[in-house]
GUKOLLO-994945 format. One record per residue: z, y, x of N, C-alpha, C, O, CB in turn. Coordinates in pm, whole numbers. Glycine has a CB too. Layout:
GUKOLLO-994945
<r n_w="Z" n_v="Y" n_u="X" ca_w="Z" ca_v="Y" ca_u="X" c_w="Z" c_v="Y" c_u="X" o_w="Z" o_v="Y" o_u="X" cb_w="Z" cb_v="Y" cb_u="X"/>
...
This chain:
GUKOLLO-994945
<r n_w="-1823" n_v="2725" n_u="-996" ca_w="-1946" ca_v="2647" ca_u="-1005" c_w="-1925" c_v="2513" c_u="-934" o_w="-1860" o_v="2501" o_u="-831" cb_w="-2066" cb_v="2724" cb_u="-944"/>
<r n_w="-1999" n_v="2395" n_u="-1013" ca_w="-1931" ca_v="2269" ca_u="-935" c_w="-2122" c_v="2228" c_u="-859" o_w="-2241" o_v="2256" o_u="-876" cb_w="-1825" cb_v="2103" cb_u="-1088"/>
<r n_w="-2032" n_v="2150" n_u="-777" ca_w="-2160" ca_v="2093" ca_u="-679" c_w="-2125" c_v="1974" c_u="-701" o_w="-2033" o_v="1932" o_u="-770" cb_w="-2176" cb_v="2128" cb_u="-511"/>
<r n_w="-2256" n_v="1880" n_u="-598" ca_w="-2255" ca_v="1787" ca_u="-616" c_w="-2117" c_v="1698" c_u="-526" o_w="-2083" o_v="1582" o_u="-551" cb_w="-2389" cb_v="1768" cb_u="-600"/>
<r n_w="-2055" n_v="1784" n_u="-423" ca_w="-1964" ca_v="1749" ca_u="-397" c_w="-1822" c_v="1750" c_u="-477" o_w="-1730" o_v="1701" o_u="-412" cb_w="-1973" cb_v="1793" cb_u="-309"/>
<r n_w="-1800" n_v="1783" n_u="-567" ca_w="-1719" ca_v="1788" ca_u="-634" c_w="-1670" c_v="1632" c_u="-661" o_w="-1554" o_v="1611" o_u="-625" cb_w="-1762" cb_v="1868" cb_u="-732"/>
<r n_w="-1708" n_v="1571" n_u="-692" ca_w="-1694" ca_v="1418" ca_u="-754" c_w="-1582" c_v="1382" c_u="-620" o_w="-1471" o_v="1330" o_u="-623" cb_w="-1878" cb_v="1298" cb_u="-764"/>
<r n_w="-1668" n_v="1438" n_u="-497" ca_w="-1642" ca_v="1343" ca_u="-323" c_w="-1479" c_v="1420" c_u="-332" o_w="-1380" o_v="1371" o_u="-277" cb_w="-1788" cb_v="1414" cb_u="-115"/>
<r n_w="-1477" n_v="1516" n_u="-394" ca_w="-1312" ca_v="1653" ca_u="-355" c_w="-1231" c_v="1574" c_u="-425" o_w="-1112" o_v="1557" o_u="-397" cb_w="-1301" cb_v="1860" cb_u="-437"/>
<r n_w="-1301" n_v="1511" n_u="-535" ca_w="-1207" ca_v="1474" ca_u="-703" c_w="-1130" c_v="1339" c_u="-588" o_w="-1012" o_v="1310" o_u="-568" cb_w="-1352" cb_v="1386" cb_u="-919"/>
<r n_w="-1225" n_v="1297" n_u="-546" ca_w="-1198" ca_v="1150" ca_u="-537" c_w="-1102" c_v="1134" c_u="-414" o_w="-1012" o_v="1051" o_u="-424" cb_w="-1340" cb_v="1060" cb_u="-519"/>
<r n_w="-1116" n_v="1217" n_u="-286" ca_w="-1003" ca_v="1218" ca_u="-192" c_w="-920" c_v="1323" c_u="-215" o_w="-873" o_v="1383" o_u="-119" cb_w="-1040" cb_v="1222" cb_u="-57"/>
<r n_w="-894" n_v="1356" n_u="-332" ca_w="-757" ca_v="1448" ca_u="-393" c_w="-690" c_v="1361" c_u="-465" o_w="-569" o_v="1380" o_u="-482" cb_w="-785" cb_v="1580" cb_u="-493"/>
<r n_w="-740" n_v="1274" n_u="-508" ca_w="-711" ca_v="1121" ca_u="-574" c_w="-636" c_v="1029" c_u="-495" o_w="-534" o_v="967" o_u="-524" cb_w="-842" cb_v="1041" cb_u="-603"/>
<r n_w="-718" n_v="1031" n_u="-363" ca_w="-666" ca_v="935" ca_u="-287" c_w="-551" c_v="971" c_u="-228" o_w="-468" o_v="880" o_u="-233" cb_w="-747" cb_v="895" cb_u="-200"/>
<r n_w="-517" n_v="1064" n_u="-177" ca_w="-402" ca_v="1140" ca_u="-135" c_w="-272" c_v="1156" c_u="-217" o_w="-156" o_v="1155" o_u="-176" cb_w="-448" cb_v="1263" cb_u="-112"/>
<r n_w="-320" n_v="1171" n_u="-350" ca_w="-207" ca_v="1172" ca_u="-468" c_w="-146" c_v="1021" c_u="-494" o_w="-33" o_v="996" o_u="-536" cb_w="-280" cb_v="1230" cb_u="-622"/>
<r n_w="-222" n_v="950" n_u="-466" ca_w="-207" ca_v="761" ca_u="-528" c_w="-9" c_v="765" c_u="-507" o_w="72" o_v="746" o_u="-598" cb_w="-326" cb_v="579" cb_u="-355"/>
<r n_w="15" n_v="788" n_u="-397" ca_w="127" ca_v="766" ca_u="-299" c_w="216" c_v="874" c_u="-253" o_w="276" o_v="887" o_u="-146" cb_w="76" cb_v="716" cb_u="-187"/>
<r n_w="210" n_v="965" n_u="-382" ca_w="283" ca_v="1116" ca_u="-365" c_w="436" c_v="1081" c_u="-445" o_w="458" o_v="969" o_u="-491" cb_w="176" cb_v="1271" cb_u="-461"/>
<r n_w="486" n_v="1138" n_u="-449" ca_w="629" ca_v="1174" ca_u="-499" c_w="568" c_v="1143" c_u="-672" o_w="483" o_v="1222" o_u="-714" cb_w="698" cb_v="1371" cb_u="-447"/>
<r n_w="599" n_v="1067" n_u="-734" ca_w="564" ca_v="1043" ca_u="-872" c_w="652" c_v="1195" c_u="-971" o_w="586" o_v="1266" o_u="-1047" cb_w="632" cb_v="856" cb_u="-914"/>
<r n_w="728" n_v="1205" n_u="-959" ca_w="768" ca_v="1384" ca_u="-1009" c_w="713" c_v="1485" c_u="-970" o_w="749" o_v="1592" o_u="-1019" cb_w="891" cb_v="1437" cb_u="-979"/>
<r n_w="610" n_v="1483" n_u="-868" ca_w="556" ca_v="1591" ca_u="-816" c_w="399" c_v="1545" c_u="-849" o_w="342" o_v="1654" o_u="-861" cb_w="603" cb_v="1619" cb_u="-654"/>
<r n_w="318" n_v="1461" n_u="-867" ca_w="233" ca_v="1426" ca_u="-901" c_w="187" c_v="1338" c_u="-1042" o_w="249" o_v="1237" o_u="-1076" cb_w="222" cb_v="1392" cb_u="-811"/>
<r n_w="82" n_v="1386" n_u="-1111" ca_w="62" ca_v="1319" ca_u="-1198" c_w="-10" c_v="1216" c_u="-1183" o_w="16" o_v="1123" o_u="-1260" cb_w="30" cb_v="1374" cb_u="-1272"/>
<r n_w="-112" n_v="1197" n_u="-1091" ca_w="-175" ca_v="1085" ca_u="-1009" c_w="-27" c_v="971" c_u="-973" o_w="-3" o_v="860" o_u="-1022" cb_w="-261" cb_v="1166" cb_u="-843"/>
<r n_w="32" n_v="1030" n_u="-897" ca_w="110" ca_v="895" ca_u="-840" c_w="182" c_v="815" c_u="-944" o_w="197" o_v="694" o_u="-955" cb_w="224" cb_v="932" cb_u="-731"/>
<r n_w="239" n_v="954" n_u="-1046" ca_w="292" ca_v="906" ca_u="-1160" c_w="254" c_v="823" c_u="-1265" o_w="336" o_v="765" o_u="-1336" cb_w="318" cb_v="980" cb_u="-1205"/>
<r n_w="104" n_v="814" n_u="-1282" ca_w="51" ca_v="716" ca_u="-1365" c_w="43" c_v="571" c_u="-1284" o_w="85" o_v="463" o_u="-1325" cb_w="-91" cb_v="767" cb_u="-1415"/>
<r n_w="-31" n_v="601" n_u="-1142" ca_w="-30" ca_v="487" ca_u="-1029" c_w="61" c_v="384" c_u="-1044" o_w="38" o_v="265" o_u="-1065" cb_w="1" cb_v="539" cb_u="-897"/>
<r n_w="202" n_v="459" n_u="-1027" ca_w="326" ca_v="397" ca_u="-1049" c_w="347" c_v="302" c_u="-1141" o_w="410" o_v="197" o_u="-1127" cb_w="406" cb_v="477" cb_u="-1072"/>
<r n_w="291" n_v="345" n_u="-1239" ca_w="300" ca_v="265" ca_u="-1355" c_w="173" c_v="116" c_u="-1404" o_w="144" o_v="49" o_u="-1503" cb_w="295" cb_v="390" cb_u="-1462"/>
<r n_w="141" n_v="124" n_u="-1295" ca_w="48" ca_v="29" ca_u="-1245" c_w="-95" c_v="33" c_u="-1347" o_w="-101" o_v="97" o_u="-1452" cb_w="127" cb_v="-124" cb_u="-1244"/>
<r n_w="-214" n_v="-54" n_u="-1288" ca_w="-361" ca_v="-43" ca_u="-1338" c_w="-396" c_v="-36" c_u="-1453" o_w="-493" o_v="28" o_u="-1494" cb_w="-431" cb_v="-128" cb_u="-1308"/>
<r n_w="-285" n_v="-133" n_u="-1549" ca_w="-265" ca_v="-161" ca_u="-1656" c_w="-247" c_v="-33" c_u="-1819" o_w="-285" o_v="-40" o_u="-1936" cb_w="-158" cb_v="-238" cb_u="-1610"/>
<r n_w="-147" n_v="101" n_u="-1713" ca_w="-79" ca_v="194" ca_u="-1801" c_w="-209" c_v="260" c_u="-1775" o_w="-251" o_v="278" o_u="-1889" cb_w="78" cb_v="267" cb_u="-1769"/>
<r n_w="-307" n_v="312" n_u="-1686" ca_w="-433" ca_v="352" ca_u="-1638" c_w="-567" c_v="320" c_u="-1743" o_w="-645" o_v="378" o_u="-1818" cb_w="-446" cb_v="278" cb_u="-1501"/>
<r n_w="-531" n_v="174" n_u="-1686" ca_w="-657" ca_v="177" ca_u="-1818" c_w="-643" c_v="168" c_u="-1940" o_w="-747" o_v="140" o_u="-1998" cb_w="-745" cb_v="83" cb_u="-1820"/>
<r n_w="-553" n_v="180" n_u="-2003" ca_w="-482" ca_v="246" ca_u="-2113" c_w="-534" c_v="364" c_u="-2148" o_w="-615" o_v="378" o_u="-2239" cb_w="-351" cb_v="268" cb_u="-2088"/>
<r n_w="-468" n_v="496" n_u="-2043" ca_w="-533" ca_v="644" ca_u="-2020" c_w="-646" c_v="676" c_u="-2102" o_w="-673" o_v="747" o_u="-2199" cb_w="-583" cb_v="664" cb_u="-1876"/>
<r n_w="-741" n_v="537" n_u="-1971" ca_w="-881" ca_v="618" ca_u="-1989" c_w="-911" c_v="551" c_u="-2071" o_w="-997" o_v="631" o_u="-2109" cb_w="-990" cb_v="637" cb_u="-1885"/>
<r n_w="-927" n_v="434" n_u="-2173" ca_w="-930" ca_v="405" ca_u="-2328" c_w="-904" c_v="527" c_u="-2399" o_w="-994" o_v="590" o_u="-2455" cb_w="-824" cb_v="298" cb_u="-2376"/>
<r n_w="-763" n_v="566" n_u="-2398" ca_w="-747" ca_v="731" ca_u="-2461" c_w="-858" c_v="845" c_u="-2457" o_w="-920" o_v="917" o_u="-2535" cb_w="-633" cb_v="802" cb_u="-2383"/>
<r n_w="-849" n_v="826" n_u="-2356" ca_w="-946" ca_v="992" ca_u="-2325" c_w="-1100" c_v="946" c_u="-2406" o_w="-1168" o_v="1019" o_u="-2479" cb_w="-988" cb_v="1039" cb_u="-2090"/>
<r n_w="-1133" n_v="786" n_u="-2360" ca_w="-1270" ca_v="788" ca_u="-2388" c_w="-1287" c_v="759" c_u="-2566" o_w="-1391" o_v="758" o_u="-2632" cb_w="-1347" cb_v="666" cb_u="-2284"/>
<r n_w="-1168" n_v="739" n_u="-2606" ca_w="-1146" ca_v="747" ca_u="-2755" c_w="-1195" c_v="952" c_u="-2826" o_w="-1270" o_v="1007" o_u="-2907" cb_w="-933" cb_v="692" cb_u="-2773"/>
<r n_w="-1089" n_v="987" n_u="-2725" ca_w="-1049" ca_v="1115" ca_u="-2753" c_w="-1224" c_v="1200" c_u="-2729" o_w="-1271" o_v="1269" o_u="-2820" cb_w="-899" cb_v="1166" cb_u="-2631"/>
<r n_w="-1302" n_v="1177" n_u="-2593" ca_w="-1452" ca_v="1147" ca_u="-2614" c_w="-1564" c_v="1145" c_u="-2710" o_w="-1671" o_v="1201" o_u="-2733" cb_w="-1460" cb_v="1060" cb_u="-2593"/>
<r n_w="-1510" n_v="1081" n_u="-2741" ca_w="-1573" ca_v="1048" ca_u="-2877" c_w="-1549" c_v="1119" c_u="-3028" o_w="-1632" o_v="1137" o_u="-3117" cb_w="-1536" cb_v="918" cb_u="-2893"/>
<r n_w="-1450" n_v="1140" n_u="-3026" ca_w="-1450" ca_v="1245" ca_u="-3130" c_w="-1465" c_v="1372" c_u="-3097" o_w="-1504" o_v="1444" o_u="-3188" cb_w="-1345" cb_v="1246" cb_u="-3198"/>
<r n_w="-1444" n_v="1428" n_u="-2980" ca_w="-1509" ca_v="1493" ca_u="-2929" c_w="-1635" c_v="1511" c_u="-2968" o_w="-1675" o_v="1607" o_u="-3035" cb_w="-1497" cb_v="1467" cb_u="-2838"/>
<r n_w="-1713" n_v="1402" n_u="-2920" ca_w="-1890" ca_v="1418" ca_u="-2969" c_w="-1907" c_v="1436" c_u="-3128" o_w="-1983" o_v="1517" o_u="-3182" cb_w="-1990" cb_v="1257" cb_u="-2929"/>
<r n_w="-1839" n_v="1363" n_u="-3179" ca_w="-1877" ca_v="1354" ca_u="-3325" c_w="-1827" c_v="1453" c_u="-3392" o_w="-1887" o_v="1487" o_u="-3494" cb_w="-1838" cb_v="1238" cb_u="-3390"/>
<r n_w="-1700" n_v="1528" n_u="-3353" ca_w="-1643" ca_v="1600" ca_u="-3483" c_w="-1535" c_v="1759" c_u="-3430" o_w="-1445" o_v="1817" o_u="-3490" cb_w="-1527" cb_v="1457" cb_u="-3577"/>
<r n_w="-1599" n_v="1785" n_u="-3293" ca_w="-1543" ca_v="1900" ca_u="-3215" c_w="-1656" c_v="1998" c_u="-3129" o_w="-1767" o_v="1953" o_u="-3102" cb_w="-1437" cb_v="1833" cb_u="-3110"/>
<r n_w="-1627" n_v="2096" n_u="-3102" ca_w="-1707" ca_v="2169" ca_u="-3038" c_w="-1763" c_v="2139" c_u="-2860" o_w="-1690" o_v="2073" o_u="-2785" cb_w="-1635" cb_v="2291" cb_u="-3059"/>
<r n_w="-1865" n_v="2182" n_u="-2823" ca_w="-1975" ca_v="2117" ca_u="-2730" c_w="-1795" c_v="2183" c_u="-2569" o_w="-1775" o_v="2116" o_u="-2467" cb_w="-2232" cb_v="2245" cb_u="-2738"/>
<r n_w="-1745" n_v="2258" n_u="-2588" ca_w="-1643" ca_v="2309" ca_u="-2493" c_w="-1528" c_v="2177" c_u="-2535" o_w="-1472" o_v="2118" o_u="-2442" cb_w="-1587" cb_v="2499" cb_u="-2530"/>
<r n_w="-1498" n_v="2136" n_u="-2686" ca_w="-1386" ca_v="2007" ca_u="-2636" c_w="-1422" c_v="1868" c_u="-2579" o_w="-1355" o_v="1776" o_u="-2531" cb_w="-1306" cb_v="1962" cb_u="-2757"/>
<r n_w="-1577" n_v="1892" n_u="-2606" ca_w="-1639" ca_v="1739" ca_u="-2543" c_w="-1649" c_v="1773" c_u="-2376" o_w="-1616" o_v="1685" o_u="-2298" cb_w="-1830" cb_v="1689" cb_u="-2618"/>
<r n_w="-1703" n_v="1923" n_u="-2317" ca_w="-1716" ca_v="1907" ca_u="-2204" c_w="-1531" c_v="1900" c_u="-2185" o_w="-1533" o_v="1842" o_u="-2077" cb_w="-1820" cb_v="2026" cb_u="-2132"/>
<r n_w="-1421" n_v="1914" n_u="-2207" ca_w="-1303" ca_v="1874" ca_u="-2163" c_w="-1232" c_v="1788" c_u="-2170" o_w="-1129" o_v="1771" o_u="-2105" cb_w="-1251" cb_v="1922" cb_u="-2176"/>
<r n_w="-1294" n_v="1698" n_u="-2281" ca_w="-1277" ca_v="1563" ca_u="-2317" c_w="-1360" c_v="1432" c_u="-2202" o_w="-1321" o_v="1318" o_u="-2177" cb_w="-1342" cb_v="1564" cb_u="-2478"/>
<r n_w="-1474" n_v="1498" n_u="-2155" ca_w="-1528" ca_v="1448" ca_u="-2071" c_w="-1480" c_v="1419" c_u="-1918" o_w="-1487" o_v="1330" o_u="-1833" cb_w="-1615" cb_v="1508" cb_u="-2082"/>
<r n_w="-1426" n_v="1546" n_u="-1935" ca_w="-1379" ca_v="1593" ca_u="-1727" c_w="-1282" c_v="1526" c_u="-1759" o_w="-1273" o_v="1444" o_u="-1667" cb_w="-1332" cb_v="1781" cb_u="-1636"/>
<r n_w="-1167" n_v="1500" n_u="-1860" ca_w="-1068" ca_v="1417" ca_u="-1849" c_w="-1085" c_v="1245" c_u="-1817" o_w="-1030" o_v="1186" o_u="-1724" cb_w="-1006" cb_v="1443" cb_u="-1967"/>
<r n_w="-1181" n_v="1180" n_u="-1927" ca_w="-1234" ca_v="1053" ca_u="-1911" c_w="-1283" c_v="1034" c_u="-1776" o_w="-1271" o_v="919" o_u="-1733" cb_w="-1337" cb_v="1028" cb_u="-2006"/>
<r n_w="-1351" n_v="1150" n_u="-1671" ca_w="-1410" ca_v="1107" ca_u="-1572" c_w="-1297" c_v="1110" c_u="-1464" o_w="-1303" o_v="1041" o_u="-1362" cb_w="-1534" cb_v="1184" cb_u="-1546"/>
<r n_w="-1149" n_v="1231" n_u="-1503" ca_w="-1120" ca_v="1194" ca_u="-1424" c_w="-979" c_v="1086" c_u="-1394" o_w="-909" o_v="1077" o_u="-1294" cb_w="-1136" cb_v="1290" cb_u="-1384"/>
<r n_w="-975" n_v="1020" n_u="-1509" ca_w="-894" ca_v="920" ca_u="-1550" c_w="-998" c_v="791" c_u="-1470" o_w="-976" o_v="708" o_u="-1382" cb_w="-869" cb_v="921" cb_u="-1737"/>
<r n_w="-1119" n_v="827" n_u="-1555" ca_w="-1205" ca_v="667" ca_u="-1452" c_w="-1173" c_v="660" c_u="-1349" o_w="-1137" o_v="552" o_u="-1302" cb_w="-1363" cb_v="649" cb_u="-1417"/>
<r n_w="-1177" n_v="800" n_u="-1260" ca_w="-1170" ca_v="764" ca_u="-1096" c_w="-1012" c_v="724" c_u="-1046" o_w="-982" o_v="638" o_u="-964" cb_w="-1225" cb_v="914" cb_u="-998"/>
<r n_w="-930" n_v="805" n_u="-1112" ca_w="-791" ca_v="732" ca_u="-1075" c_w="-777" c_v="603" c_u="-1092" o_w="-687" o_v="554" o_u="-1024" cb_w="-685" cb_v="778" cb_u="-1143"/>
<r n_w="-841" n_v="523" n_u="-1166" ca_w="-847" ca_v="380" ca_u="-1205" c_w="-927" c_v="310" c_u="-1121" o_w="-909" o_v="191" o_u="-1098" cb_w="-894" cb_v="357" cb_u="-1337"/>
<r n_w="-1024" n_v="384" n_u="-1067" ca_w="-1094" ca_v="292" ca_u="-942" c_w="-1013" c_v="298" c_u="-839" o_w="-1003" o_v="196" o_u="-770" cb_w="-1237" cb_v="338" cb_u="-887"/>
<r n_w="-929" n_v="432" n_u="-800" ca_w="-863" ca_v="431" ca_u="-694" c_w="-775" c_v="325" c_u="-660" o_w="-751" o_v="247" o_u="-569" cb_w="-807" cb_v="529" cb_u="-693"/>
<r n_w="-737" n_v="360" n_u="-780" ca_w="-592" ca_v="247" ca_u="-784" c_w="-628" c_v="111" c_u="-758" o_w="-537" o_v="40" o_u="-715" cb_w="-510" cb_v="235" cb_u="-938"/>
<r n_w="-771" n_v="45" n_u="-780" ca_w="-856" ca_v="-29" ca_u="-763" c_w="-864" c_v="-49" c_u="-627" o_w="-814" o_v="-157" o_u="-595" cb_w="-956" cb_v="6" cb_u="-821"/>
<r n_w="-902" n_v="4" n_u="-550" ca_w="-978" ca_v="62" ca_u="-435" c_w="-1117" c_v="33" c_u="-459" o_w="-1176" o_v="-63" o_u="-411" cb_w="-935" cb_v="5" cb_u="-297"/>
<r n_w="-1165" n_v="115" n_u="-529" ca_w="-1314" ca_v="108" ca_u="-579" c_w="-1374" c_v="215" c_u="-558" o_w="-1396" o_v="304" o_u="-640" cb_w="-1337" cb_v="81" cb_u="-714"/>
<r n_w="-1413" n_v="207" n_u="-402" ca_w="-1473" ca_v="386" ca_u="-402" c_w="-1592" c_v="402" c_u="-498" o_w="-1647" o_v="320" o_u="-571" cb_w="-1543" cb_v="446" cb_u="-230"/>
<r n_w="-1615" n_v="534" n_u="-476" ca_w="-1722" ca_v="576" ca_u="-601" c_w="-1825" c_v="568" c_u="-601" o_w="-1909" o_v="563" o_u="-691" cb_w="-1734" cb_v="679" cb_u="-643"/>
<r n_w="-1832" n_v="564" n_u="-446" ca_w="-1982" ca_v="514" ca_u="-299" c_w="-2034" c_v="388" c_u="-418" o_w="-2144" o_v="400" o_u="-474" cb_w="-1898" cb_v="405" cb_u="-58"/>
<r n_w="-1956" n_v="288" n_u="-443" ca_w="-1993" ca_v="146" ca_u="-482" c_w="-2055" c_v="172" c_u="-606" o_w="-2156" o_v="109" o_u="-638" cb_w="-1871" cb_v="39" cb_u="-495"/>
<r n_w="-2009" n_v="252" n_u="-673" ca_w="-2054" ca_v="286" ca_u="-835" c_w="-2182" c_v="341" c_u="-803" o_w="-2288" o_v="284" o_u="-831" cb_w="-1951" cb_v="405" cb_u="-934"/>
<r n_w="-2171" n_v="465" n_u="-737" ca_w="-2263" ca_v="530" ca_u="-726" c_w="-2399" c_v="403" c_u="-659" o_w="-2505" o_v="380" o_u="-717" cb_w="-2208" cb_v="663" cb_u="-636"/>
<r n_w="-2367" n_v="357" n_u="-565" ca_w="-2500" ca_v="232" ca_u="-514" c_w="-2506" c_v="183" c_u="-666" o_w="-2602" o_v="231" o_u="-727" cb_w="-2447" cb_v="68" cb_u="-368"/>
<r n_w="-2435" n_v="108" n_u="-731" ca_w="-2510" ca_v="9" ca_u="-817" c_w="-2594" c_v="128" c_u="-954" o_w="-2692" o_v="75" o_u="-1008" cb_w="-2368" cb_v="-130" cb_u="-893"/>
<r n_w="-2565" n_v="255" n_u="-998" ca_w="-2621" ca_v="283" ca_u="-1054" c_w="-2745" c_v="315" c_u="-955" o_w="-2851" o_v="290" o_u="-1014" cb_w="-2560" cb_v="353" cb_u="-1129"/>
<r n_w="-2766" n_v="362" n_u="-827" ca_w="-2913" ca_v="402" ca_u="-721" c_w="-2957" c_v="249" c_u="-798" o_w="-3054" o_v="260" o_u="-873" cb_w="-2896" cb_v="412" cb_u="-478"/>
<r n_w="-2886" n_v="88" n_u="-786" ca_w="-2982" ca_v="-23" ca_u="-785" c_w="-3005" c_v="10" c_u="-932" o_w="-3126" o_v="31" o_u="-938" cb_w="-2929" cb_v="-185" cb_u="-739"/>
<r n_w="-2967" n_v="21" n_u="-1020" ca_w="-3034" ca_v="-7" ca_u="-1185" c_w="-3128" c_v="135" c_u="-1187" o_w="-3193" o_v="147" o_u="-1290" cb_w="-2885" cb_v="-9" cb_u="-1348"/>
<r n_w="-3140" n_v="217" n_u="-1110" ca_w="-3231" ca_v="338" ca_u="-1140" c_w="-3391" c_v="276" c_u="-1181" o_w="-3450" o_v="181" o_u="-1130" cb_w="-3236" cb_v="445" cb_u="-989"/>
<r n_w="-3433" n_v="363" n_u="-1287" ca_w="-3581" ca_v="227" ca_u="-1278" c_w="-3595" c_v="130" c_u="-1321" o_w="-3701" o_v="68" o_u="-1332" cb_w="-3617" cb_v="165" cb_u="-1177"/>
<r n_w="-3474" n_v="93" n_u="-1359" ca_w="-3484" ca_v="-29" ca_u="-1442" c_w="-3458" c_v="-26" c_u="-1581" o_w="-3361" o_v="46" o_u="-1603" cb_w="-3402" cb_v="-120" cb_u="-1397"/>
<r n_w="-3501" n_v="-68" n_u="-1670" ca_w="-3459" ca_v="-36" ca_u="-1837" c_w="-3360" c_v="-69" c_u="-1851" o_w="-3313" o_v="-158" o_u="-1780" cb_w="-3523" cb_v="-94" cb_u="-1951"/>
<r n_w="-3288" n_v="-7" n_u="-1952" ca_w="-3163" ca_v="-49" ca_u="-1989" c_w="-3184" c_v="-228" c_u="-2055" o_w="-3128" o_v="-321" o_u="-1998" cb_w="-3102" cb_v="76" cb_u="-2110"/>
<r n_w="-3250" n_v="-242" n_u="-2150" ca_w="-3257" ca_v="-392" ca_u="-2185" c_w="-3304" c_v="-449" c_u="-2117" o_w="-3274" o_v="-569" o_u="-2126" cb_w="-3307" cb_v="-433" cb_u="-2281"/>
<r n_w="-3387" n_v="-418" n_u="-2025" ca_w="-3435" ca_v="-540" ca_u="-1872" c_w="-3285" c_v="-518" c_u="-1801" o_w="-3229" o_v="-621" o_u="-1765" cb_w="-3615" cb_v="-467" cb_u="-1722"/>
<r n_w="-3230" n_v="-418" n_u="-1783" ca_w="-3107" ca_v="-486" ca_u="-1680" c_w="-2982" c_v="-529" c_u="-1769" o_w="-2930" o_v="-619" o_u="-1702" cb_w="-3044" cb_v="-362" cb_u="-1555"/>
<r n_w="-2919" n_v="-514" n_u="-1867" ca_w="-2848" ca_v="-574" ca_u="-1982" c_w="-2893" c_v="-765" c_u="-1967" o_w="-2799" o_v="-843" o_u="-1952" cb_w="-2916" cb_v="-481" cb_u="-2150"/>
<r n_w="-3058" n_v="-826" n_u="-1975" ca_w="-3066" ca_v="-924" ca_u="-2014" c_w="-3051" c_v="-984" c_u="-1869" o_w="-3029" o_v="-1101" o_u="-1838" cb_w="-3174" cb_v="-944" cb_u="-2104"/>
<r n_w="-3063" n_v="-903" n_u="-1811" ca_w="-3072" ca_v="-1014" ca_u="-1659" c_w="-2929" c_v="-1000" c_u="-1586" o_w="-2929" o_v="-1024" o_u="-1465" cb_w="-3215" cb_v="-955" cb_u="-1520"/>
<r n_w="-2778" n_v="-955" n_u="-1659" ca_w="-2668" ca_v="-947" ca_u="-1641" c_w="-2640" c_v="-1173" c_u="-1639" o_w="-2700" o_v="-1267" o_u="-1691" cb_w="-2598" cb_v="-818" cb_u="-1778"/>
<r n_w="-2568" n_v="-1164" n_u="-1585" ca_w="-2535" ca_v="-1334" ca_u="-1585" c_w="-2445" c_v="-1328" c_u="-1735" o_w="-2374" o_v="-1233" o_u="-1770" cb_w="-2416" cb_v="-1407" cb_u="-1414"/>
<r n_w="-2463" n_v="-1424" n_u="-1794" ca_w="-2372" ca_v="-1469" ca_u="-1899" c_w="-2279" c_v="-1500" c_u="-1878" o_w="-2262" o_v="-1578" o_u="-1785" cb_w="-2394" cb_v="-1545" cb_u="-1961"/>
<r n_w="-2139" n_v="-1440" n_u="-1981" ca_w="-2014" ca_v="-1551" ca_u="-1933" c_w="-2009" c_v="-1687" c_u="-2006" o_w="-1922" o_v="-1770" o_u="-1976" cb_w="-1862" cb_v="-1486" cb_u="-1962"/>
């Protein structure tokens, strides 16, 4: 059964792996290959996601999912983007509509 701590386990099992033996870890081993081969990954998975939703059973989307989420967080890691930060900016958009906070994004 997962709790809400689970995300906090994912994420300093993450952090610990960044800088492991790249043959002994699959974390360090993607790391290694810098941010770039990463967000690659999780393009994949969130491809793989998606068909998932559309054209596989509700068990390959929930495993299609845990993968995308946990490809995102290796990519923040590698970042140094704790999840603390994610997690605040979705607490700030809570309450807010999606098209009220979309239009009040700055333009590039």
């Amino acid at each position: 059964m997962s709790s809400p701590d689970t995300l906090a386990r994912l994420e300093a099992t993450i952090a610990q792996r960044l800088s492991a033996d790249p043959d002994s870890s699959y974390v360090a081993r993607l790391n290694a290959k810098g941010p770039g081969k990463i967000a690659q990954k999780l393009g994949e998975e969130a491809t793989e996601t998606v068909i998932a939703a559309l054209t596989e059973s509700r068990e390959a989307l929930v495993g299609e999912a845990a993968d995308l989420i946990f490809h995102l967080m290796v990519l923040l890691a590698a970042k140094d983007v704790p999840l603390a930060d994610v997690m605040a900016e979705l607490d700030r958009r809570e309450g807010t509509s999606g098209i009220a906070e979309k239009a009040a994004r700055p333009k590039d």
